[in-house]
Structures are given as structure tokens and as C-alpha cells.
N, C-alpha and C positions, 0 to 999 in steps of 0.2 A: 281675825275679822270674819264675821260670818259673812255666808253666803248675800244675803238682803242687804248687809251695808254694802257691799261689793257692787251691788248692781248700785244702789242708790246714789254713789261715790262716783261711780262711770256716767249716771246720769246727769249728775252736776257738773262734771267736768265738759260734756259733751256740749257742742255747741248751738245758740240757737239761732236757728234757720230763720231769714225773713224772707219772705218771698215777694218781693218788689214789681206790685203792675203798674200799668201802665195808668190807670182811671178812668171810670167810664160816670154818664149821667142817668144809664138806666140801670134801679132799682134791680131789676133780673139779674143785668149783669152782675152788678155786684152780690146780691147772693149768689151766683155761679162761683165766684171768685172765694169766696166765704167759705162753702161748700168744699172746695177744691183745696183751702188749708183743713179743713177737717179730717178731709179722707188723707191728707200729706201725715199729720197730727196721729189718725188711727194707724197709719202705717208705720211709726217710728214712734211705739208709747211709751213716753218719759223724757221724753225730748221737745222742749219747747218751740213751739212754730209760732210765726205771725208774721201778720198779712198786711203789709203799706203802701200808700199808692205813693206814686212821681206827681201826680197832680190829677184836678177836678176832686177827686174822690177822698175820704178819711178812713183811716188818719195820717197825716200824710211821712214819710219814710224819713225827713227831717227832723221830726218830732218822735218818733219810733226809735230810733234807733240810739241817741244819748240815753235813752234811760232804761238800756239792758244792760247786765252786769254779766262777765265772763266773756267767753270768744263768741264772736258770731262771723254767721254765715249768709251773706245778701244771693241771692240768688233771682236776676232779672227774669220776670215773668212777662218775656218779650219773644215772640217766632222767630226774632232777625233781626240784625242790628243798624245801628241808624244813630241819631241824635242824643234819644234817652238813654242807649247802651253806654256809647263814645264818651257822651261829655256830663246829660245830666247827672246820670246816676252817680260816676265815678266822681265830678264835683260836690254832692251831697256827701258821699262817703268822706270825702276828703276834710270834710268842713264838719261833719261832724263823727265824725268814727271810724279815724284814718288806720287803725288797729283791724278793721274788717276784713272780711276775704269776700271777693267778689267774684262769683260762678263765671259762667258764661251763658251767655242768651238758650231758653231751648229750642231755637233750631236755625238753622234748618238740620234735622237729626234723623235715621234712619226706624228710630222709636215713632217718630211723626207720623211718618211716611205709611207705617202699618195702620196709625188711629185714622189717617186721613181717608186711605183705601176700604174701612170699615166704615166710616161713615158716609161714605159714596153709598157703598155698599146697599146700609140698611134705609137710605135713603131711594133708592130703588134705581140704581145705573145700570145700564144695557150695556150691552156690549158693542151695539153701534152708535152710541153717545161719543159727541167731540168733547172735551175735558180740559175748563179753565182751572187753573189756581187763581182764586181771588183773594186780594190781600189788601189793606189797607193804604198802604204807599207813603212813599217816604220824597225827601229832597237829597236826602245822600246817597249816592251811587252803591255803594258798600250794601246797603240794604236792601236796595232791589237786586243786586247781586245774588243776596241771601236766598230771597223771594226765589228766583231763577233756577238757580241750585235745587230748591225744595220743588219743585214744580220737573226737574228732570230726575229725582229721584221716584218721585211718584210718577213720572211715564215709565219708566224701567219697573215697578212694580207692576203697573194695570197694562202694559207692553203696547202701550198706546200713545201718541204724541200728549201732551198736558200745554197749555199757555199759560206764562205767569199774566196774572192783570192786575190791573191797582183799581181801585174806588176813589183815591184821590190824585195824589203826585205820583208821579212815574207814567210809562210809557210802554206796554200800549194800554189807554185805558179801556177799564171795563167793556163800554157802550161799544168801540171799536173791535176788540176783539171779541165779541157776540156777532157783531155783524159782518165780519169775517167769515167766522165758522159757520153761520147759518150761508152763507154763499158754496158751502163746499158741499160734500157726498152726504155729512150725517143728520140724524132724520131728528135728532136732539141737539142741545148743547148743554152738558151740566158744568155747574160748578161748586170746587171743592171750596169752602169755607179756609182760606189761613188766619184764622181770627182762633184768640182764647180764648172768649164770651162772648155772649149777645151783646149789644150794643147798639152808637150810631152805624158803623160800617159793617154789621152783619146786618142788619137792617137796610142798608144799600144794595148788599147782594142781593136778597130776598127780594128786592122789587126792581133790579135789576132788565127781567122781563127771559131770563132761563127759563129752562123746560124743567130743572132742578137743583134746589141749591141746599147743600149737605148742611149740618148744624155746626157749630162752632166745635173746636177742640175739647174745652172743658167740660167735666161731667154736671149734667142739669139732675134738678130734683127729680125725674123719674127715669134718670138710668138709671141701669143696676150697678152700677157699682159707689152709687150712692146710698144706698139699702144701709151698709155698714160697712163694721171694718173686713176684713177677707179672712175667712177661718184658716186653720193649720191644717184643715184636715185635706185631703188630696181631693180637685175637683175632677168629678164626672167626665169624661169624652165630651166631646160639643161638636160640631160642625163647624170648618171655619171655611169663611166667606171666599164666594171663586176669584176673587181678589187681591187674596193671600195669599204669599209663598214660602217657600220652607224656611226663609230667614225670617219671617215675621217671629216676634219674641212669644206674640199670644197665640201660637200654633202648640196646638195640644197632643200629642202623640200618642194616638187609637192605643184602645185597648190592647191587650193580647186574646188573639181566639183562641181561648180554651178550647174548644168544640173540634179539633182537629187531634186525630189521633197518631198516635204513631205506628206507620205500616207494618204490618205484620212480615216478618225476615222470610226471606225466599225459601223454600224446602232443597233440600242437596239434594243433587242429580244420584238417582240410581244407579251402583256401583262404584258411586266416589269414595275414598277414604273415611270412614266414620260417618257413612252416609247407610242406605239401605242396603240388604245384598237378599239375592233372592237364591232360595234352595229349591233342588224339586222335592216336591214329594211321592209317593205312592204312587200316587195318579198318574205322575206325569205335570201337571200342571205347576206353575211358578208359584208359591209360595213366598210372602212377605215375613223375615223376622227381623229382629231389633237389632238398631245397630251393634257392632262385634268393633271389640279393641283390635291394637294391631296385635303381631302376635310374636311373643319375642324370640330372638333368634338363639 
């Protein structure tokens, strides 16, 4: 078997990913969501991806998912679990593609924690900024749970208190804990986006009445890592954000300074072994010759 059918053979076998959101009614969003199977799609090429929503949005994950052939792999395009995680999705699987493998939600995850610090980041956070997680909100405890968790992994990264909030259900809301924080020492209040795409409740945050509200998770059409797919070839040094620490995955590890040389070796002490030895000469005066073996006995 050659080489080419070999790979072709592993690509057929290999299984296809669906990546299951949640649904949204803005347009943006969903090309963000769209976008975000592309770059999934350039990253693993020959490997079929595709993108279903749980509801609002098409096509929906009931209808997707009867009419792929071979293994697949669902994989909840959720921050945290709740409803959709628990019951719908895994009732949909069940009813129709009880043969599927179901991920687990992505997050609350330490991969997060790095994009959400980066987008604080470039969104322009100080360092005396108080620092919400704002998240959409749930009725099931499990899920604000989630929220919670993700909200004390990113104080341990920015080494600053974080609050989880919600824009809907849960406790404490948004409005409240804004008006919290503007009661205390700092001179801002930001908050960090827990949302996968724009939408209604990114759209909450943003008018929330912050001092800054970072962008959603997923990459928009003018990140860069929307451009393409990511070359082989090795990137550049970069600067990474005062944000970041050495466990972040996207921390790039500086060059090597060529530019440093290697010391020049100390010269042997006068009259050391195999070192200089000085004779008189004529004159009188110490004369330098070259070093002399030992001399054997």
C-alpha cells in the first residue's frame, strides 16, 4: 500500500467531529461560530468537521447528525455545564446517534484562562482594574459552579480577585456586582466576556455600563488567527502580554542570544606547572619564554 492510500485510509477511518453550539439570532455570531469550524477544519486537514446548533440557529444537531456515516465525535461548544450539557444534548444523541462519543464542555479549562487574560489584555486592563467574569447564566447550580471555578482560575492568573456574574440566572447579578466594585478602592471595573461569540448576552455585557468589556472567546474576522491556517514553519519571538505566565500554552520561548561570547580562559599564574617561567638574561632582567614540559626523571 502506498504511502497516499495510507493516509487517505486513516482519513476515512478517522472520525467526524461536530461541534455542537449552543444558537444564537445574531448574524455576527454565527459567522464567528462558522469561522471557528474553519480554523478547527484547517487545523486537522482531511478530517471532516461540522458545525450544529441545540436550537434558534441551523442546522440544527438533530438533523446533522443521522446523516453522517462512520464514528463521530460531538463535541459541546459550551464554557460550562448546565441544561444543554446534562440533558439536551445527551437526549439528542441518544435519539439519534446513540453510537456517538460525547466530549466534554470546553471549560471551565486552563487553555481559557490564558485566551481570557489575552483578551483583557488587548482590550486595555490596568493593573488597578477590579475584574468581573461575566457569563451568561444558568438555573442549574452545576453551572454556575462552572462559571466560579473559571472566574478563580483567572484570579490566580492576573493575581487579582475576579467575580463570577451572570447577565441572566444566577447570583450575583451583573448590575449588582458592578455596583459592588465601583464602591471599593478601584478606579475601573472590567469585565472579562465568558461567552463564545457575540450575541444577545455579549451584547449585555457591553452595555452593562463597565469601564471595559473584553470580546467574546471565539476568533472574529479580523483576528489573526483568522488569516489562515498556521504554517509549519517555526514562529518569530513575540512579546507575551503582562498577563501571562509561564504555564500559559501561547508563551513563546525567546530566542537564543547569539551575541554573547564565550569568555576568554584565564591565563596561568607565573611559575605554575605548564605555565610561564621566567630566566635571567644578560642583563639581569626577567626574561619571558615559552612554556617548557616537565622534565623526566
Amino acid at each position: 500500500m502506498t504511502p497516499g492510500r495510507t493516509a487517505a485510509a486513516r482519513a476515512a477511518d478517522a472520525p467526524t467531529l461536530v461541534m455542537a453550539a449552543h444558537g444564537t439570532r445574531s448574524t455576527h455570531g454565527e459567522e464567528v461560530l462558522a469561522g471557528l469550524r474553519d480554523l478547527v477544519h484547517r487545523a486537522r486537514p482531511g478530517h471532516r468537521v461540522e458545525l450544529a446548533y441545540l436550537e434558534i440557529s441551523a442546522p440544527k444537531l438533530e438533523e446533522v447528525l443521522p446523516a453522517l456515516g462512520g464514528p463521530v465525535v460531538v463535541v459541546p461548544m459550551l464554557l460550562a455545564g448546565g441544561y444543554h450539557v446534562h440533558i439536551d444534548l445527551p437526549g439528542i444523541v441518544a435519539r439519534t446517534r446513540p453510537d456517538a462519543v460525547v466530549a466534554r464542555p470546553l471549560g471551565p479549562h486552563a487553555l481559557l484562562t490564558g485566551l481570557l487574560a489575552r483578551r483583557l489584555d488587548r482590550a486595555g486592563l490596568r493593573a488597578t482594574d477590579a475584574v468581573i467574569l461575566g457569563a451568561a447564566g444558568s438555573s442549574d447550580p452545576g453551572a454556575l459552579a462552572d462559571v466560579r471555578a473559571a472566574a478563580r482560575l483567572l484570579s490566580v492568573r492576573l493575581s487579582r480577585p475576579v467575580t463570577a456574574a451572570f447577565a441572566s440566572a444566577g447570583a450575583p447579578a451583573l448590575p449588582e456586582a458592578l455596583d459592588r466594585l465601583r464602591s471599593g478602592p478601584a478606579p475601573r471595573v472590567a469585565v472579562a466576556s465568558y461567552l463564545l461569540a457575540p450575541g444577545f448576552f455579549q451584547t449585555r455585557l457591553e452595555e452593562s455600563g463597565a469601564d471595559l468589556v473584553s470580546a467574546s472567546s471565539a476568533p472574529t474576522p479580523t483576528s489573526r488567527a483568522w488569516s489562515g491556517p498556521a504554517t509549519t514553519r517555526p514562529s518569530p519571538p513575540r512579546r507575551v502580554p503582562p498577563c501571562a505566565s509561564r504555564s500559559d500554552p501561547a508563551l513563546i520561548r525567546p530566542a537564543r542570544d547569539r551575541s554573547r561570547r564565550t569568555p576568554p580562559a584565564p591565563e596561568p599564574r607565573a611559575g605554575s606547572r605548564g605555565g610561564v617561567r621566567r630566566r635571567r638574561g644578560s642583563g639581569g632582567a626577567g626574561q619571558v619564554s615559552l612554556p617548557v614540559s616537565r622534565r623526566r626523571r
